[in-house]
N, C-alpha and C positions, 0 to 999 in steps of 0.2 A: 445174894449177898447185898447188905444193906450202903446207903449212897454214904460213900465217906465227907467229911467237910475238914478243911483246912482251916481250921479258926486262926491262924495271921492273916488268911483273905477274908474272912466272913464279915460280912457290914452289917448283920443279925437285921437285914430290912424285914424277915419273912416271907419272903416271895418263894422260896420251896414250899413254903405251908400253904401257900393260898393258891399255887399252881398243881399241888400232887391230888390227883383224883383219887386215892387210895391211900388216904389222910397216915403217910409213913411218917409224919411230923406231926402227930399229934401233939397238943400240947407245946407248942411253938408258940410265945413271942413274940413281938415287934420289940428290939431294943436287946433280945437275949438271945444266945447262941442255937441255931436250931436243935431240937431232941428228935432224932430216930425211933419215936418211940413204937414203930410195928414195922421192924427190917424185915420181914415174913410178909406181910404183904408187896413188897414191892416187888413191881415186873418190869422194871427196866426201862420203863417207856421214854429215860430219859430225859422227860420233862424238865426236871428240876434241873439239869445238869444245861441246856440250854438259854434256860431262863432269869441263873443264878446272876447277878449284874459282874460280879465279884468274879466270876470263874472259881469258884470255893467248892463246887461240890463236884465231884468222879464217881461212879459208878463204878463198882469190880462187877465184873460178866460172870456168870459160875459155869464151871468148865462144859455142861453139858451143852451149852448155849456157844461155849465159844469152840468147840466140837462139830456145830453145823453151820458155823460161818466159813464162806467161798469168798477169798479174792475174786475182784472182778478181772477179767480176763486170765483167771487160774486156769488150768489146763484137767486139772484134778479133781 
């Protein structure tokens, strides 16, 4: 699932663009709203969503992924 952005937080600095190693922001900007433009490439790693100044971007998990996540000290 591709990183979502909340454009009333986005500061358009481009720092998801210049931090995703799997150029999902192609075609980004400095000054304009990030573009998702290869939500198929992204694996989650999170980056952007760390890095964002704004807190603007969340990642959705797609369910298979969120199927092999353990609470830590889950019993299950």
């Amino acid at each position: 699932m591709p990183p979502v952005i909340d454009q009333n937080k986005c500061t358009r600095c481009a720092t998801c663009f210049d931090v995703c190693a799997e150029d999902v922001y192609f075609g980004t900007e400095e000054g304009q709203l990030p573009v998702v433009s290869y939500p198929e490439f992204c694996f989650h790693c999170n980056c952007c969503v760390e890095e964002c100044p704004a807190d603007a971007i969340t990642l959705r998990i797609p369910l298979p992924e969120m199927l092999l996540f353990k609470e830590e000290g889950s019993d299950q």
